[in-house]
C-alpha positions as a Python dict, from the first residue, in 0.01 Angstrom:
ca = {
    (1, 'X'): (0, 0, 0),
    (2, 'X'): (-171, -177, 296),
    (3, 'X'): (-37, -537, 439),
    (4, 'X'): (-400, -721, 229),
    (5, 'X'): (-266, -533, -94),
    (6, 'X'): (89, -596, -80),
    (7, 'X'): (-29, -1031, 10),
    (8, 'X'): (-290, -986, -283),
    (9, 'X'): (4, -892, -524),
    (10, 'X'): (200, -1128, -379),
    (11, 'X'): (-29, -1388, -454),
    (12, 'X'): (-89, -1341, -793),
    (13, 'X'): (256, -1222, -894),
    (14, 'X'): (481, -1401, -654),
    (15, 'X'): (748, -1459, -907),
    (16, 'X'): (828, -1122, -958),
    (17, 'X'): (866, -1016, -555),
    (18, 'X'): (1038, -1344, -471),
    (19, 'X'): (1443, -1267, -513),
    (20, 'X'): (1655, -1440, -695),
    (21, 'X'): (1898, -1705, -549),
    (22, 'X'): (2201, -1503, -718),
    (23, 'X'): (2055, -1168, -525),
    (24, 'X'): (2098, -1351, -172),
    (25, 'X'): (2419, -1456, -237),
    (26, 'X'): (2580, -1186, -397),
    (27, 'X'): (2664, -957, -68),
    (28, 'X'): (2878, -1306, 37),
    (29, 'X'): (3021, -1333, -298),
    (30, 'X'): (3149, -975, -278),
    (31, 'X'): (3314, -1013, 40),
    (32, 'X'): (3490, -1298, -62),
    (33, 'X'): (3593, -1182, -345),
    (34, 'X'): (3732, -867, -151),
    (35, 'X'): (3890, -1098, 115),
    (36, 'X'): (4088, -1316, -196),
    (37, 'X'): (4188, -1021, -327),
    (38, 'X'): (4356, -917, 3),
    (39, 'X'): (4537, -1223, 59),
    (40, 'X'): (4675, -1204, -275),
    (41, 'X'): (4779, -851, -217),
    (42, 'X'): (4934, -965, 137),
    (43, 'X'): (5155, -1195, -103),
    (44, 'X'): (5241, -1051, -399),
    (45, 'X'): (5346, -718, -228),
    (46, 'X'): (5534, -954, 43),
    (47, 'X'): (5368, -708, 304),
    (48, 'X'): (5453, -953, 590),
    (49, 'X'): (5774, -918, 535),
    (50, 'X'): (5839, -611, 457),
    (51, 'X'): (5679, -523, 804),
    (52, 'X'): (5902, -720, 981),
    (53, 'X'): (6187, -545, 809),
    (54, 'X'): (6018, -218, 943),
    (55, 'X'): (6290, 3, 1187),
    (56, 'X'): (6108, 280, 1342),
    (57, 'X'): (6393, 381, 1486),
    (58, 'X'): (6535, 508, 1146),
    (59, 'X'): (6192, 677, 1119),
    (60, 'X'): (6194, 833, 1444),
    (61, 'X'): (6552, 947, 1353),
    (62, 'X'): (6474, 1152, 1054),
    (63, 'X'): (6176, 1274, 1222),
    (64, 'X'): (6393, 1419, 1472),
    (65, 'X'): (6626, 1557, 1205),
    (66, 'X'): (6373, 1794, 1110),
    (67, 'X'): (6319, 1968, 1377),
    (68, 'X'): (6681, 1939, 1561),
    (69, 'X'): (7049, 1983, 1480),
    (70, 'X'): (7324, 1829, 1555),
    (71, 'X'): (7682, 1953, 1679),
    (72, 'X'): (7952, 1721, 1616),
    (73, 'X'): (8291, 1712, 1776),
    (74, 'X'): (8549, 1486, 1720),
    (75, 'X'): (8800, 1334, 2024),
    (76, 'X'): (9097, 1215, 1781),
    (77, 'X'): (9322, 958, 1953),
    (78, 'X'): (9681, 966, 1812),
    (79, 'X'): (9875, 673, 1835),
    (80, 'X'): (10123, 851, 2088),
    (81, 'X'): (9827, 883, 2318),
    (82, 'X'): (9776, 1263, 2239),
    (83, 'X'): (9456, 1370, 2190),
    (84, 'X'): (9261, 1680, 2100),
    (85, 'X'): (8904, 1792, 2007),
    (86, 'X'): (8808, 1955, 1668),
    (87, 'X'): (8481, 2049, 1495),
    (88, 'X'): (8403, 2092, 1158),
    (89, 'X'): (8501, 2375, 945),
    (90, 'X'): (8087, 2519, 977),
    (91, 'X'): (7974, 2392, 1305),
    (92, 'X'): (7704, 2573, 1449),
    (93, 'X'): (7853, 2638, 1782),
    (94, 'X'): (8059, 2936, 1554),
    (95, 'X'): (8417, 2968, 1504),
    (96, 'X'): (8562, 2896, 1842),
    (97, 'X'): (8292, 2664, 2022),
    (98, 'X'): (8353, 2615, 2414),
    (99, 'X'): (8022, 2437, 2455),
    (100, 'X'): (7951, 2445, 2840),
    (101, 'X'): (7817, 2011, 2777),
    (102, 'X'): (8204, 1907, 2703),
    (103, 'X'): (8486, 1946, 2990),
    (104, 'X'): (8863, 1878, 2990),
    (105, 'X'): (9169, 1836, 3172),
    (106, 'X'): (9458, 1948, 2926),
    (107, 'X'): (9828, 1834, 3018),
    (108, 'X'): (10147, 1823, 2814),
    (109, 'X'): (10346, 1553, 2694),
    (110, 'X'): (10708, 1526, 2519),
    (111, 'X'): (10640, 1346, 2165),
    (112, 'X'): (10968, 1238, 1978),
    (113, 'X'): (11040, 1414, 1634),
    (114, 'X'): (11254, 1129, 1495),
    (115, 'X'): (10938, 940, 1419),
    (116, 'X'): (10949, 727, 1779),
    (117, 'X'): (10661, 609, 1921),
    (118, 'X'): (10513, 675, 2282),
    (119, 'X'): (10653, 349, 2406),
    (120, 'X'): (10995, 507, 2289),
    (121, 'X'): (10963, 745, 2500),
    (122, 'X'): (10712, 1018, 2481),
    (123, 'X'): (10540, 1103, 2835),
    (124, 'X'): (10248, 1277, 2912),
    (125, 'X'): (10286, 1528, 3186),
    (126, 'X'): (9911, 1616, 3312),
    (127, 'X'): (9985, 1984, 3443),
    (128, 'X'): (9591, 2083, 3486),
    (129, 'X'): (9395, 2114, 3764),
    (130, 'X'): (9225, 1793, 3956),
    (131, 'X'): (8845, 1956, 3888),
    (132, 'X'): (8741, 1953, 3571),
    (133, 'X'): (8723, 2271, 3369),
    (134, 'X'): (8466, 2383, 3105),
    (135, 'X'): (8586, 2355, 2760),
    (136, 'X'): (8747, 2703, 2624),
    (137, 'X'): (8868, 2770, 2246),
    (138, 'X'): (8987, 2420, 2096),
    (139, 'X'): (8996, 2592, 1818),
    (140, 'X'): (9137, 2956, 1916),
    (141, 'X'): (9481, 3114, 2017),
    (142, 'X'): (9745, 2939, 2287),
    (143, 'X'): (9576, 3157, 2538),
    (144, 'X'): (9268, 3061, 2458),
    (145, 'X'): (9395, 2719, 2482),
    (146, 'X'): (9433, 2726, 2842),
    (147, 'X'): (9797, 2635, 2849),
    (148, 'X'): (9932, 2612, 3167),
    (149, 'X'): (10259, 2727, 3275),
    (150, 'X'): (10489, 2581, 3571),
    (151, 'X'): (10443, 2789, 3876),
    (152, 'X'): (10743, 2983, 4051),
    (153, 'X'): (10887, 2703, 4330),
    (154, 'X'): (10898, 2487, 3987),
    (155, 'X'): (11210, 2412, 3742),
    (156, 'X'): (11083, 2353, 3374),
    (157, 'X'): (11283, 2076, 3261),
    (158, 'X'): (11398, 2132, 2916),
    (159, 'X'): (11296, 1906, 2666),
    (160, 'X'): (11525, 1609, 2569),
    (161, 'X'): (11692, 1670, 2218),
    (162, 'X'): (11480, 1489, 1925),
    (163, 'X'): (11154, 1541, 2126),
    (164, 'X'): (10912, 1814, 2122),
    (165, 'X'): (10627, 1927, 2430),
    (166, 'X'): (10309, 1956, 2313),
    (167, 'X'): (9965, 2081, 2452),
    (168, 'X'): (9736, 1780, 2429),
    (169, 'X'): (9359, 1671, 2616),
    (170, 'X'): (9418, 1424, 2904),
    (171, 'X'): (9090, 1348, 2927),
    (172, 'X'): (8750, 1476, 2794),
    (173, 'X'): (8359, 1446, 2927),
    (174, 'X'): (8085, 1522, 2721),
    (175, 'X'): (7753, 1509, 2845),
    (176, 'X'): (7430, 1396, 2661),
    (177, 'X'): (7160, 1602, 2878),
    (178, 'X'): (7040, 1375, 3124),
    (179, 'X'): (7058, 1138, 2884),
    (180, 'X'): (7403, 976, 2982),
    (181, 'X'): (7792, 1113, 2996),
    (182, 'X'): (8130, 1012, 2789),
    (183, 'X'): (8433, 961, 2939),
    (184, 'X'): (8738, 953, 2684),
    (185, 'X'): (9095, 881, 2763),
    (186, 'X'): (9382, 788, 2548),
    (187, 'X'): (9326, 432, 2627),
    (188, 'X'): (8994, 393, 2811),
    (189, 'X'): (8615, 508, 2708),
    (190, 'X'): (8365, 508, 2978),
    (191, 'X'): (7998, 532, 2901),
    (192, 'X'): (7691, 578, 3139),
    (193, 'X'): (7374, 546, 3079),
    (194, 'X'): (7030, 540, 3285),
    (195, 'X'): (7238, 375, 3531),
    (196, 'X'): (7459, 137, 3337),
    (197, 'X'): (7833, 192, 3303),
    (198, 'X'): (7992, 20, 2978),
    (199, 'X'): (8383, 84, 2945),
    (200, 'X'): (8599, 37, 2617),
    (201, 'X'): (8924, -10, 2601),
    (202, 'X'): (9149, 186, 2364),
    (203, 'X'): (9403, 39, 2143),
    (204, 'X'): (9515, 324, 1901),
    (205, 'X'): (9476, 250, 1554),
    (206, 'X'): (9425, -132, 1654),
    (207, 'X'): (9097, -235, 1843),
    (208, 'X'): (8794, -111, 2038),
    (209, 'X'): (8714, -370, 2294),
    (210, 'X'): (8447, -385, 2510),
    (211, 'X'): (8509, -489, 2879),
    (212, 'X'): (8163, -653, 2944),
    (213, 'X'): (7876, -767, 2791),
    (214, 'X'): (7680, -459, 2528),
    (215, 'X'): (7363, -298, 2654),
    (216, 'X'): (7063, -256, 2411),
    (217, 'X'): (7183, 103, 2359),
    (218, 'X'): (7497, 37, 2229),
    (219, 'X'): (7625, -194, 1975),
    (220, 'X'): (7941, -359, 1780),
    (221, 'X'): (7901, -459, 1392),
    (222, 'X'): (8240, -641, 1389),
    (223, 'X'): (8495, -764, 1632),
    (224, 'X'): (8743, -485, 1739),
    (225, 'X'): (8551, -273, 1516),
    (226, 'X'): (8423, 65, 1625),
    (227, 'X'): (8135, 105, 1887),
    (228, 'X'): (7801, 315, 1872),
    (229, 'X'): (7637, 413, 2149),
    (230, 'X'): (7247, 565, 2096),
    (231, 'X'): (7152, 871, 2384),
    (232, 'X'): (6814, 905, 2191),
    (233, 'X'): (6705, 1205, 2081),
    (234, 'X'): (7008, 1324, 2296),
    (235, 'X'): (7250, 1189, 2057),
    (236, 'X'): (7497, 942, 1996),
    (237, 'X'): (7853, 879, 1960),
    (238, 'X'): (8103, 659, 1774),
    (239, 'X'): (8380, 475, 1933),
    (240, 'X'): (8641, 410, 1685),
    (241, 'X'): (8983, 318, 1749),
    (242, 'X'): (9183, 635, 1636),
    (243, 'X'): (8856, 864, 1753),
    (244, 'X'): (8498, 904, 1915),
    (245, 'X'): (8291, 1071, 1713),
    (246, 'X'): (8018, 1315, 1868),
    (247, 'X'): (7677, 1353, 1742),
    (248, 'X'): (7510, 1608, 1991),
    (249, 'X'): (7146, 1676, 1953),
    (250, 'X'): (6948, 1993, 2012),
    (251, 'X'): (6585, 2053, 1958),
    (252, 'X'): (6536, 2347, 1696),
    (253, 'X'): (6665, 2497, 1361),
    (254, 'X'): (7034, 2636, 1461),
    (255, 'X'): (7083, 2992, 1326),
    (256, 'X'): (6778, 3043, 1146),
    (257, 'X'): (6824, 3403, 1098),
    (258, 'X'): (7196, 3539, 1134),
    (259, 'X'): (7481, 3258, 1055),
    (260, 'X'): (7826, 3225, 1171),
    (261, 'X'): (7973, 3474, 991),
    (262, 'X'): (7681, 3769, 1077),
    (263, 'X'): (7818, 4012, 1355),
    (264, 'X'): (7504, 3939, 1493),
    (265, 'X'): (7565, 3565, 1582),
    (266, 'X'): (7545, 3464, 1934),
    (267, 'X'): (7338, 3745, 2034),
    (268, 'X'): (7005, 3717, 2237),
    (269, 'X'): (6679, 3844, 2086),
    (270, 'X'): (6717, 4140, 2334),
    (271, 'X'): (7046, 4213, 2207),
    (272, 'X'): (6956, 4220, 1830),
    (273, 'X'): (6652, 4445, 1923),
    (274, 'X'): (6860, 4653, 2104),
    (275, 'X'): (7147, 4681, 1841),
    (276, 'X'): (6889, 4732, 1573),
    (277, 'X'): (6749, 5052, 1775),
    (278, 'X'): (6998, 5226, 1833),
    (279, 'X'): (7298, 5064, 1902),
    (280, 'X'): (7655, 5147, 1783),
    (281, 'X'): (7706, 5080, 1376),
    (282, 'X'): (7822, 4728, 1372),
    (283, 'X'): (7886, 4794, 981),
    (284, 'X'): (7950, 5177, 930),
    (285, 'X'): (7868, 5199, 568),
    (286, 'X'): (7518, 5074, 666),
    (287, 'X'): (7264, 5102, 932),
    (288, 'X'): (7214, 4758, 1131),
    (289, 'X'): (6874, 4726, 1056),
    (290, 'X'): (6974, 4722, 713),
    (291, 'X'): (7245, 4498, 818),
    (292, 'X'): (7069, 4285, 994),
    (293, 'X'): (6806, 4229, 689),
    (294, 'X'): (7057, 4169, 469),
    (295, 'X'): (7233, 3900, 673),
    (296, 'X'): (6859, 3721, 743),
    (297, 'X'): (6838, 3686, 365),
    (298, 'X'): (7122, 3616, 243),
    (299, 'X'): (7168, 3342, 527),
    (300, 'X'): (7480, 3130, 428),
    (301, 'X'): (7322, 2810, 605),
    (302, 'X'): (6953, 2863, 512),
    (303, 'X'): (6963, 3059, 203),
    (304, 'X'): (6667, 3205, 286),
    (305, 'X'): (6661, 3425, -65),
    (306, 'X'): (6745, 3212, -272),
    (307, 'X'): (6486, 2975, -79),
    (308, 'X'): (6206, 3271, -151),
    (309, 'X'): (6305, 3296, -481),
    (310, 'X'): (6266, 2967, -591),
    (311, 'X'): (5932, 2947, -418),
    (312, 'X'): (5828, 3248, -635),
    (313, 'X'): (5922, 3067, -941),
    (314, 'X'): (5710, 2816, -847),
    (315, 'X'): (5396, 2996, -773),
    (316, 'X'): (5459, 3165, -1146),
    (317, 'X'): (5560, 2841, -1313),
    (318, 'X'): (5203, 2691, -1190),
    (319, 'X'): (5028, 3012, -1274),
    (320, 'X'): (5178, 3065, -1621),
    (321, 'X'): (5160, 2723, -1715),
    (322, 'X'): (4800, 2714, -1629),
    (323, 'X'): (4707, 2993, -1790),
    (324, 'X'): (4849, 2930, -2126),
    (325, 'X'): (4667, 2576, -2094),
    (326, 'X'): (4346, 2739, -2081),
    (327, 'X'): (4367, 3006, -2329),
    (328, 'X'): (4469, 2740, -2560),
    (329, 'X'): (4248, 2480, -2460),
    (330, 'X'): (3908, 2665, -2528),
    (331, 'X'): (3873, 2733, -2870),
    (332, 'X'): (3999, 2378, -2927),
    (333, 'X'): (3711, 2284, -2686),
    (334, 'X'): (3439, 2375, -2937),
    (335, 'X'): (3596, 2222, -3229),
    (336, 'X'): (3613, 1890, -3018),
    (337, 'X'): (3258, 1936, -2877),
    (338, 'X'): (3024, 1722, -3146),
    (339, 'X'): (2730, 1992, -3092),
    (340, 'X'): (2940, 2270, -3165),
    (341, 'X'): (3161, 2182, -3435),
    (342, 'X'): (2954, 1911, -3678),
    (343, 'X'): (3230, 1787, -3833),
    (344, 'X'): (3318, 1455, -3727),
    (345, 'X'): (3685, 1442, -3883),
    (346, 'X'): (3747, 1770, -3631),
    (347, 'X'): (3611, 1673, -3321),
    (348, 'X'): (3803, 1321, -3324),
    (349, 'X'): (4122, 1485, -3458),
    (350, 'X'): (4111, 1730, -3158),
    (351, 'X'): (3984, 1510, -2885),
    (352, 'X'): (4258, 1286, -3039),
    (353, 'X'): (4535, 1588, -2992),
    (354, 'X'): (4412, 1586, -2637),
    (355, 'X'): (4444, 1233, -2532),
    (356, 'X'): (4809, 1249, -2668),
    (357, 'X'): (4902, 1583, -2463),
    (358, 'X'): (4748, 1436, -2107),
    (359, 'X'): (4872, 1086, -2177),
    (360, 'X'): (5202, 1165, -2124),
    (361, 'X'): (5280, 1279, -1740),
    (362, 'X'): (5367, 1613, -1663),
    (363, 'X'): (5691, 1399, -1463),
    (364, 'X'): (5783, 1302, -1833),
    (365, 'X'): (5721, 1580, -2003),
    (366, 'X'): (5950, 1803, -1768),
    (367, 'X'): (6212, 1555, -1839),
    (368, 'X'): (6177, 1627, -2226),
    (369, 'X'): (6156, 1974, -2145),
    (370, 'X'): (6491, 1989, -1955),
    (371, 'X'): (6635, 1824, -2245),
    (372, 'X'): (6521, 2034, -2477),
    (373, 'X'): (6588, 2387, -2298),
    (374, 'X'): (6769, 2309, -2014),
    (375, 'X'): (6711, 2357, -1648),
    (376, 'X'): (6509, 2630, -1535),
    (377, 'X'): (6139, 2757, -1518),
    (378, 'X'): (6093, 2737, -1923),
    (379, 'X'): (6038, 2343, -1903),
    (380, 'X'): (5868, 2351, -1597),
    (381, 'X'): (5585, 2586, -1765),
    (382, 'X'): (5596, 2412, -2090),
    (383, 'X'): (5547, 2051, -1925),
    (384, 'X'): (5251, 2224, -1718),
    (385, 'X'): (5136, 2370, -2030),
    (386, 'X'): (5113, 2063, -2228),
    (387, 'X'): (4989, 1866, -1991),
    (388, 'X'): (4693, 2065, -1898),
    (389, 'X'): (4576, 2170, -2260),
    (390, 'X'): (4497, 1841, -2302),
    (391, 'X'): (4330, 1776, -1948),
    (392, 'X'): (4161, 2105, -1965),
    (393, 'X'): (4071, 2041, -2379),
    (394, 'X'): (3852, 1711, -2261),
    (395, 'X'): (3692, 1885, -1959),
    (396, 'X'): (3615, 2177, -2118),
    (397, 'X'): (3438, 1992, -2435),
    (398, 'X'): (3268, 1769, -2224),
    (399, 'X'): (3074, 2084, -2039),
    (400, 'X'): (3013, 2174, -2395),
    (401, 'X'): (2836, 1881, -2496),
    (402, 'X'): (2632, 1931, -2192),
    (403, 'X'): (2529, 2221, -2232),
    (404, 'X'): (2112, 2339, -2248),
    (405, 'X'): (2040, 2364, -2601),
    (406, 'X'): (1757, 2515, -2546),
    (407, 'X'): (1941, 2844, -2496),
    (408, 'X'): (2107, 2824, -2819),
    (409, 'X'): (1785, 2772, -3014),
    (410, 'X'): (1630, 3080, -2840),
    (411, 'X'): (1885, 3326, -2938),
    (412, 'X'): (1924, 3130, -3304),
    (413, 'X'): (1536, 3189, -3303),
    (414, 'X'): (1572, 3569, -3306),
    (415, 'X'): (1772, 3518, -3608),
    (416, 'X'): (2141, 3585, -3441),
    (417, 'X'): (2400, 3474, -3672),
    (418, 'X'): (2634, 3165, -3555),
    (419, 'X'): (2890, 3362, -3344),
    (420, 'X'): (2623, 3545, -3174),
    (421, 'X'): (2486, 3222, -3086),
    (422, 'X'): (2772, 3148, -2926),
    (423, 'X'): (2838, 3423, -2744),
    (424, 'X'): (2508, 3480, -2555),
    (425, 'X'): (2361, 3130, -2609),
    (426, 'X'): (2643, 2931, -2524),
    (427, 'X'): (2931, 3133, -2342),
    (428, 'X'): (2772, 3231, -2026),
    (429, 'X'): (2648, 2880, -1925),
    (430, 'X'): (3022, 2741, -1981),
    (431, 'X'): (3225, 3046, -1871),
    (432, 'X'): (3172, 2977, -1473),
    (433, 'X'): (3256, 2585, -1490),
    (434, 'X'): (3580, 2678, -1730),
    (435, 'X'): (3682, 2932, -1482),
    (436, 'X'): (3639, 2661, -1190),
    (437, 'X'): (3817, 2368, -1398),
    (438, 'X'): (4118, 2667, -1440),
    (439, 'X'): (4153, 2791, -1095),
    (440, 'X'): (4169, 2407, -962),
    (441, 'X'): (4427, 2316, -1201),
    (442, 'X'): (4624, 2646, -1079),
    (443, 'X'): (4594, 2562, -730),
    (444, 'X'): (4681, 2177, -779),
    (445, 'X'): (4991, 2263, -1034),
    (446, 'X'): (5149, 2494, -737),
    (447, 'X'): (5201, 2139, -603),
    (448, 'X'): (5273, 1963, -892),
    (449, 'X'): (5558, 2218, -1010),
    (450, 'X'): (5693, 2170, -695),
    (451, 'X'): (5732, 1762, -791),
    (452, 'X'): (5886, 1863, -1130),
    (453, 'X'): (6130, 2068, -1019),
    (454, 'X'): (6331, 1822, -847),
    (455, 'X'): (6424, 1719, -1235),
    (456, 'X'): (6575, 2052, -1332),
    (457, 'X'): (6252, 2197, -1426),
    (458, 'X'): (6344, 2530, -1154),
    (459, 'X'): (6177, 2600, -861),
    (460, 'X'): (6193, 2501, -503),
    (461, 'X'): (6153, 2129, -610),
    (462, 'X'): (6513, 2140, -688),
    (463, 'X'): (6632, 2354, -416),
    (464, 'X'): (6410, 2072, -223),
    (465, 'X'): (6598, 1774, -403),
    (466, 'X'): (6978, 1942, -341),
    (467, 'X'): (6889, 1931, 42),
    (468, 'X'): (6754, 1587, 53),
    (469, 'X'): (7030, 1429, -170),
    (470, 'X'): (7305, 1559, 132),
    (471, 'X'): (7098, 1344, 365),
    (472, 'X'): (7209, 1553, 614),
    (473, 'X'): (6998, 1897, 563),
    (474, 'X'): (6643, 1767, 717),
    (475, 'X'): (6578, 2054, 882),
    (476, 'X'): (6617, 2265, 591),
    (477, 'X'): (6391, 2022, 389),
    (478, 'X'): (6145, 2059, 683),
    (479, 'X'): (6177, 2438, 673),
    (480, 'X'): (6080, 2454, 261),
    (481, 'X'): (5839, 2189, 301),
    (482, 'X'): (5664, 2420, 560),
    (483, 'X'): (5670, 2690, 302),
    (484, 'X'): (5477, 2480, 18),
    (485, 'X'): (5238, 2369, 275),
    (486, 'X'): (5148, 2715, 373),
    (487, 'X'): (5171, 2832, -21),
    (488, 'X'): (4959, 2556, -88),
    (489, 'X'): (4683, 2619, 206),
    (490, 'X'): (4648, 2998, 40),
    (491, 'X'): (4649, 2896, -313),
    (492, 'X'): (4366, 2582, -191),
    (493, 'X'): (4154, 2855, 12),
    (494, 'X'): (4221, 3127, -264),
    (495, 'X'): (4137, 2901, -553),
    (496, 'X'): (3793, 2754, -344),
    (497, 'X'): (3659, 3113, -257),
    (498, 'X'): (3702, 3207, -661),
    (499, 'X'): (3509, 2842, -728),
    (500, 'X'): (3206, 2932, -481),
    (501, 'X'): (3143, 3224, -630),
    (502, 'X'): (3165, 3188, -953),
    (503, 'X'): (2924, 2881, -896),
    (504, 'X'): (2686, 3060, -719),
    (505, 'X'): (2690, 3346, -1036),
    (506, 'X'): (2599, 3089, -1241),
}
């Protein structure tokens, strides 16, 4: 149409090209409507606010817990003035840590056994050396201990009667990479930081008190009350008044493959290689590669079989579950579909049966489920299984109504009788999309089983939801969340190849 046309029509029809005053303004009533909307959002979710409550420090925290670990001494400050260093029962330093980042000097003291207190009369006797020495065995033999005996132009005085020498810690440094140092004494805490010096003093069992003003870096909750001082991703530590707890951080996942207890802890890859080769039987009833399999799975601190396991259950939970859905859900499909089945009391009955199984979440139904059979994979399949009958059950008689009747009247033409009809005029335009609904749904209930396992329903969703509940276990959460994302990237590139090609067949 040519510029003298288009004015020609525009003369004589100029109503119908003009727009309409609602047309012009509707963009701008759109937006506004869009920019309301927001603003009541903003408020009713209190978003404001709850931003300014926002600590990304307790973000960047667990962030850091999944891919670190932390050791954690404790300096315990008895009210004598004795102190000494202990870790818990399953550090991951091993049995007898002597981590090279904490030194002492060790002493002895006389403590009264009639229940006197230092001021009584106990005395500590420092007996070490003036340099510092690396940390050996707190938790090993009296040799290992380090305890030092009086040399030869020396008299040991004997101990007073009612008293008792002891072994104790004169004074400990631990030190948080290049991050800062701790200084503990009975009495006195010293910590340094990029340059900043902050000292506490000790009053057993009564007060921590800080000698000058706090730093950003460390900080007090109550008078007296215990101090924390923040290394970042280095660590922290605790300043109480009977203790300072240590919370030493390492980048990694401590003792992935061989735990404290494997003969093979503390070795270097080399080592293990080496060992595994042809080294001397560490076990003799077995080989050590065979030992060394065996400890990697059965893992005391990562669990790694169990962890497999679980996973497995999973991936067959979602499969089974699925599969069962769509068995059942396609002959129901062509009593629901209004072309297939004439019969209107069926198809509403059925689509009816299907609005009732995918109304309910899968969330709730694994809760019934768990009720009704207790934990395990049995009510994770059956809440899959009812749930997707019912999504697959609308899908699939949806295609059906769709489908080209003109396919079905060609083979009815020949005189076919009604199943016939269905097999070759109906069945091989559906067959391709059912298959594509079904291998979806497979690959998006290996994530979904994953969700209702955390409520008994088996799996690694509960194995997922015991580690998160400790609060402490983030690494191992990060290490099974890493296996569902990779299960979940091969069942997503599995399940899309099947789709393509079954698409392109049809």
């Amino acid at each position: 149409m040519t510029a003298i046309d288009y004015q020609s029509l525009a003369e004589r029809h100029g109503d119908l090209l003009r727009a309409r005053p609602l047309k012009r303004v509707a963009p701008f009533i759109v937006l506004a409507a869009v920019i309301l909307y927001s603003v009541y959002c903003w408020w009713f979710f209190a978003i404001g606010e709850t931003l300014r409550r926002v600590d990304l420090s307790i973000a960047g925290n667990y962030l850091a817990d999944w891919v670190s670990y932390e050791a954690r001494p404790d300096i315990d400050i008895d009210p004598d003035g004795a102190m000494q260093i202990t870790f818990p029962r399953f550090s991951p330093l091993g049995r007898n840590p002597a981590p090279d980042w904490i030194t002492v000097k060790r002493g002895t003291m006389e403590r009264s056994t009639g229940g006197a207190s230092a001021a009584d009369g106990s005395a500590a006797t420092e007996t070490s050396a003036e340099t510092e020495l690396p940390l050996t065995g707190f938790m090993g033999t009296g040799a290992q201990l380090g305890t030092t005996t009086t040399g030869p132009d020396e008299t040991a005085i004997p101990p007073v009667e009612g008293t008792e020498t002891i072994e104790t810690v004169m004074s400990a440094r631990v030190e948080f990479g290049g991050a800062g140092t701790v200084d503990v004494t009975p009495d006195r805490v010293t910590v340094t930081r990029e340059g900043e010096t902050l000292t506490l003093a000790i009053e057993p069992d009564v007060a921590v008190r800080p000698q000058s003003a706090l730093p950003e870096w460390a900080s007090q909750k109550y008078e007296d009350g215990k101090v924390i001082v923040r290394f970042g991703f280095d660590g922290r530590a605790e300043i109480r008044d009977d203790a300072v707890k240590i919370r030493r951080r390492f980048l990694g996942w401590e003792n992935f493959l061989f735990d404290i207890n494997s003969p093979f802890f503390g070795m270097s890859a080399g080592e293990v290689v080496t060992a595994i080769a042809g080294g001397e039987r560490l076990d003799p009833s077995r080989s050590n590669l065979s030992l060394a399999w065996n400890n990697i799975l059965y893992n005391a601190s990562w669990q790694h079989y169990d962890v497999w396991i679980k996973l497995l259950q999973t991936i067959v939970m979602a499969f089974v579950g699925t599969l069962f859905a769509a068995i059942i859900a396609f002959p129901l499909a062509f009593i629901a579909a209004r072309n297939i089945t004439r019969n209107t009391l069926a198809n509403q009955a059925t689509k009816r049966f299907f609005d009732f199984l995918r109304s309910v979440d899968m969330f709730i139904w694994a809760l019934f489920f768990t009720r009704a059979f207790g934990p395990g994979p049995l009510a994770g399949i059956s809440a899959i299984f009812f749930t997707d009958t019912g999504t697959l059950g609308k899908l699939y008689s949806e295609s059906l109504e769709n489908i080209d009747n003109r396919q079905r009247e060609g083979v009815r033409s020949v005189g076919a009788s009604p199943s016939l009809v269905q097999r070759f005029g109906v069945l091989p335009q559906i067959l391709p999309v059912f298959a594509s609904h079904a291998l979806y749904f497979w690959e998006s209930n290996t994530r979904s089983a994953t969700i209702i396992g955390a409520v008994g329903a088996g799996g690694i969703g509960l194995k997922l939801w015991e580690a998160m509940r400790t609060n402490q276990d983030w690494e191992n959460v990060a290490y099974m969340v890493l296996l569902i994302l990779i299960t979940v990237y091969l069942f997503d590139r599995i399940s899309t190849t099947l789709r393509m090609r079954l698409m392109r067949q049809s």
